[in-house]
C-alpha positions as CSV (number, residue, x, y, z in Angstrom):
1,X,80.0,107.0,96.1
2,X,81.3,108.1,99.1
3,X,85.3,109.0,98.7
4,X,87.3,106.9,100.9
5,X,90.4,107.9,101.7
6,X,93.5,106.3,103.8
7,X,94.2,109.4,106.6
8,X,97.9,109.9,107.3
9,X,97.4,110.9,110.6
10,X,94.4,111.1,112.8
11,X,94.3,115.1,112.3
12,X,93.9,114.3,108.8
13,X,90.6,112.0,109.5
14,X,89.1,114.3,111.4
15,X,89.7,116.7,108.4
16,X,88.9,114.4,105.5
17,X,85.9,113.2,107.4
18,X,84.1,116.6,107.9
19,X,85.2,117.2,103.8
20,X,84.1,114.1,102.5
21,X,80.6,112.4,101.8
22,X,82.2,109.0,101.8
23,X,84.4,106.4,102.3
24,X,87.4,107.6,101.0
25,X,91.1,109.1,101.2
26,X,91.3,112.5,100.1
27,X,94.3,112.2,98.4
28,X,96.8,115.5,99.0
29,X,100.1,116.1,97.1
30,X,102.7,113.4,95.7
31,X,105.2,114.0,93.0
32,X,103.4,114.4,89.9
33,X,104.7,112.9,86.7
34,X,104.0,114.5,83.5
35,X,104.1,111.3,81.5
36,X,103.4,111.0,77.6
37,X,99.9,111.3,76.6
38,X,97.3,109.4,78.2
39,X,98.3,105.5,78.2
40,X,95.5,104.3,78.5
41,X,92.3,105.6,76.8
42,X,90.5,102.5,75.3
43,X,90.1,100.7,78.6
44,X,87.1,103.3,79.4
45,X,85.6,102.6,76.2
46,X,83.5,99.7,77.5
47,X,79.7,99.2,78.1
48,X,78.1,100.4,81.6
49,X,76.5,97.4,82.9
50,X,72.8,98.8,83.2
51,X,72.1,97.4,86.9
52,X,75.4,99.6,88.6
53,X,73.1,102.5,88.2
54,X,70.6,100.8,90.6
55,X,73.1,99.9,93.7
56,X,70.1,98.8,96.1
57,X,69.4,95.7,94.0
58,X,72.7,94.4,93.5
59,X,72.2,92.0,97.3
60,X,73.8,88.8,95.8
61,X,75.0,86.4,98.4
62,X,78.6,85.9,97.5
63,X,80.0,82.1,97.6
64,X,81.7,81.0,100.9
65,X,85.0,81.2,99.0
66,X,86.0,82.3,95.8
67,X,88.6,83.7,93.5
68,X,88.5,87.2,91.3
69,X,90.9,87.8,88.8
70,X,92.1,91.2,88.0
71,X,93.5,92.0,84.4
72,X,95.2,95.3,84.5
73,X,97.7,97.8,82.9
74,X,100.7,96.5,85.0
75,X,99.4,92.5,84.6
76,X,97.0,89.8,86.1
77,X,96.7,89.5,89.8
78,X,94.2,87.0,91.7
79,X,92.1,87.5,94.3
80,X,90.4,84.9,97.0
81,X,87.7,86.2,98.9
82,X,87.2,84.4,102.1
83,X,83.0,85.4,103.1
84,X,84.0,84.1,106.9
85,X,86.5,87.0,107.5
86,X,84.0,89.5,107.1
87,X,80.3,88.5,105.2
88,X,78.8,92.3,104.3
89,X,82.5,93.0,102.7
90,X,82.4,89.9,100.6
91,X,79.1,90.3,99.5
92,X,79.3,93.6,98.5
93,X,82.7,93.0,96.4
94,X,81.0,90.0,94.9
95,X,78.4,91.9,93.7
96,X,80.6,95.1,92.4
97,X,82.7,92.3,90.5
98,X,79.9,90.8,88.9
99,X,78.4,93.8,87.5
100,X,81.3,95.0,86.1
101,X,82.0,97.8,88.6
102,X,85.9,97.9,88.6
103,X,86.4,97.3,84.5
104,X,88.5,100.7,83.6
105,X,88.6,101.9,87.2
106,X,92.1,103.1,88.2
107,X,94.4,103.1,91.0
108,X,94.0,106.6,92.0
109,X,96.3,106.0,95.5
110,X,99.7,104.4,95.7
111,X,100.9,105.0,99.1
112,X,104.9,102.4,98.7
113,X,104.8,99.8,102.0
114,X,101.5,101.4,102.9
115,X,98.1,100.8,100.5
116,X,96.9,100.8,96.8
117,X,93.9,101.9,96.6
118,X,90.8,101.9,94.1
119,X,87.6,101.8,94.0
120,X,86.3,104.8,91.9
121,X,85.0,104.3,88.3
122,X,85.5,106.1,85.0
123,X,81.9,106.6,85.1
124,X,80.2,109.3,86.8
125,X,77.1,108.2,86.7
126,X,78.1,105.0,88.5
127,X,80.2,107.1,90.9
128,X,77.6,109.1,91.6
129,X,74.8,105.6,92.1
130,X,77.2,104.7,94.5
131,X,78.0,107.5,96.5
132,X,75.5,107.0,99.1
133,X,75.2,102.9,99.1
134,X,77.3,102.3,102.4
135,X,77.5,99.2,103.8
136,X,77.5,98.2,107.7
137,X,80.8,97.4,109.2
138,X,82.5,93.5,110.0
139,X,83.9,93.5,112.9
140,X,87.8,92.6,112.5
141,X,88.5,88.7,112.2
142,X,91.9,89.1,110.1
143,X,95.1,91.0,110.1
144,X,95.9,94.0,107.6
145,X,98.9,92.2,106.9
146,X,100.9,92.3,103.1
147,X,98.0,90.9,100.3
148,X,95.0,91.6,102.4
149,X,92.3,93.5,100.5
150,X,90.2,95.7,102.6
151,X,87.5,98.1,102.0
152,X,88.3,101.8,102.7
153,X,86.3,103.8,104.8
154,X,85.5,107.5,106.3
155,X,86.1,107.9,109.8
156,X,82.4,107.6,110.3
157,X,80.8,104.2,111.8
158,X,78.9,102.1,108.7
159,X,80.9,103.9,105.6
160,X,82.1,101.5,103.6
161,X,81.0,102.2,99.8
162,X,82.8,100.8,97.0
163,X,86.6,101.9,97.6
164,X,89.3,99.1,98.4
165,X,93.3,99.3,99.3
166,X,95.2,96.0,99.3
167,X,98.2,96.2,101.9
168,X,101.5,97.3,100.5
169,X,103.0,96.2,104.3
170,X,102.6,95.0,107.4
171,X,99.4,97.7,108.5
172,X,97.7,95.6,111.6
173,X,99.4,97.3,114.1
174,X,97.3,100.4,113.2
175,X,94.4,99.3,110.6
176,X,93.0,96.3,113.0
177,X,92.6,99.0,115.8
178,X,90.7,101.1,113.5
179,X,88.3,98.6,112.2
180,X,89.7,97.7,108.5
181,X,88.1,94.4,108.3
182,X,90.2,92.0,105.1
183,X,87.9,90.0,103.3
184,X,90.6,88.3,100.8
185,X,94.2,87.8,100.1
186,X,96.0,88.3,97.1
187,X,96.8,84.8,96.1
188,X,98.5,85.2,92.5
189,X,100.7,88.3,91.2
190,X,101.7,90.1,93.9
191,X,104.6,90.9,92.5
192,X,101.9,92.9,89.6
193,X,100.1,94.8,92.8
194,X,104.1,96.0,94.3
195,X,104.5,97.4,90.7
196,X,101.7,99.7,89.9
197,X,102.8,103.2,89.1
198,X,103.2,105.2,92.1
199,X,104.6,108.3,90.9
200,X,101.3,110.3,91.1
201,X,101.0,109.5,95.1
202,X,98.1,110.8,96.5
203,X,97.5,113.6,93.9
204,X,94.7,112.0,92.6
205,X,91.6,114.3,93.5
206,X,88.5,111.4,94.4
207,X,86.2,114.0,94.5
208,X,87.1,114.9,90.8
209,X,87.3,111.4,89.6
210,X,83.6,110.8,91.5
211,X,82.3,113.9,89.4
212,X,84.0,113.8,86.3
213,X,85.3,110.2,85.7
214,X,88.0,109.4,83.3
215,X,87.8,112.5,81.6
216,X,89.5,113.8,84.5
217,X,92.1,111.2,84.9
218,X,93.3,110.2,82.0
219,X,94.4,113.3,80.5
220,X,95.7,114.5,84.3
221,X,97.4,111.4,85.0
222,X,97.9,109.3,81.8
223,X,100.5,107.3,83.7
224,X,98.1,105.8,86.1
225,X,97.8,102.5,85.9
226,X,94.0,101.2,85.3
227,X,92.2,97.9,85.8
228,X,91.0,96.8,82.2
229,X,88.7,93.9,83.8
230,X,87.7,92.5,87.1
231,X,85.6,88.7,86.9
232,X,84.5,86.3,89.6
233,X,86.7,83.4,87.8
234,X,85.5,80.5,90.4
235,X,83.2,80.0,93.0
236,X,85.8,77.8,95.1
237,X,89.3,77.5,93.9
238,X,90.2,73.8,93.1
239,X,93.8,73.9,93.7
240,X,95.5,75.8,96.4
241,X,98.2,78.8,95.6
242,X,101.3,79.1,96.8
243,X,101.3,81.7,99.6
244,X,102.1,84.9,98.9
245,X,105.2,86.9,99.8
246,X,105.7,90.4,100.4
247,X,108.2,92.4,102.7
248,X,106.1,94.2,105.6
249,X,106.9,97.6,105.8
250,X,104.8,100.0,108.1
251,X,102.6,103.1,106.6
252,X,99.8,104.9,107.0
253,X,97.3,107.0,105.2
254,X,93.4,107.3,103.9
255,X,89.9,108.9,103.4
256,X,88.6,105.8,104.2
257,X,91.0,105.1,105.9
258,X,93.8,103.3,107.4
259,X,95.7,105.6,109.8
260,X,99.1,104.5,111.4
């Protein structure tokens, strides 16, 4: 799939963009932890769902409003997905959470107040189905503002693949220019999103974990925090949540990519 990456700056994107086949932040250097072994190995160990390796049939229309629910090394964190704010986005997510797609997928990006970003499997041969299935562009109906989970992109028009960053902070002042389209909201455990592991940065190589999948990451980064399951858990939520509440902060970065 193609790597998306959050540019820092818009040298960066014009960079990452001539580097990268996809959507994607090419992640450069952060501090690099050298943790205990790797924390997590038995999430990977789970069956492939057969129809990931055939992207162009997966064209599900996704409910007008529903809710995901993400179980992952850090905790549980809910997602509503709002198909109004931006239709192709929705759809496309709906479709890679039914399937499967994000079950042992990590958070290869951790930008503090900027992004978390995921949206690369432990799978190869997924990453690799994937790497060419864009999507076209929504134009812009909501705010990158704290909670707001948005597909990542390349610099290039109609790039969006199968990366994702929720906002860390306050990012519409310069994601909305750039045509980051939100589709949901966290809704439930934000608190879980603020506290994946960050130490690792942007070290992450998305090209390595696109051709090599978890054998690359988990013995490079065993402190990266993983997502052990992703499921559509209702097709309209019956009882409101409370808003969330985050502090905005402003940063920037990705290969597909916000840039501040």
């Amino acid at each position: 799939m193609k790597i998306s990456v959050l540019c820092l700056s818009l040298s960066l994107i014009a960079c990452f963009a001539a580097a990268a086949q996809a959507p994607a932040t090419s992640p450069k250097p952060a501090t690099r932890s050298s943790g205990s072994a790797a924390a997590h190995p038995a999430t990977h160990r789970m069956t492939v769902d057969p129809a990931l390796l055939h992207p162009a049939q997966l064209k599900a229309r996704a409910p007008e409003t529903f809710e995901a629910t993400f179980d992952t090394t850090k905790g549980t964190f809910v997602v509503q997905v709002t198909r109004a704010w931006a239709p192709i986005g929705a759809d496309r997510f709906y479709n890679l959470v039914k399937h499967g797609f994000f079950n042992g997928a990590p958070f290869f990006r951790v930008v503090p107040g900027f992004v978390v970003q995921f949206g690369l499997t432990g799978d190869k041969n997924v990453n690799h189905a994937w790497e060419n299935a864009s999507i076209k562009d929504d134009p812009v109906k909501q705010n990158n503002v704290p909670g707001t989970l948005v597909f990542a992109a390349t610099s290039q028009p109609n790039s969006r693949s199968t990366q994702l960053f929720i906002n860390l902070g306050n990012n519409s002042g310069s994601l909305d220019p750039q045509g980051f389209a939100p589709f949901g909201k966290i809704v439930s455990g934000m608190d879980v999103v603020q506290s994946i592991y960050s130490g690792y940065g942007e070290q992450p190589d998305q090209g390595r974990i696109t051709d090599d999948g978890s054998a690359y990451f988990l013995k490079a980064f065993p402190r990266m925090d993983l997502i052990k399951s992703a499921t559509v858990t209702s097709s309209e939520p019956s009882t409101p949540h409370s808003p969330t509440t985050t502090t905005p902060h402003s940063t920037g970065t990705g290969s597909t990519k916000p840039t501040h």
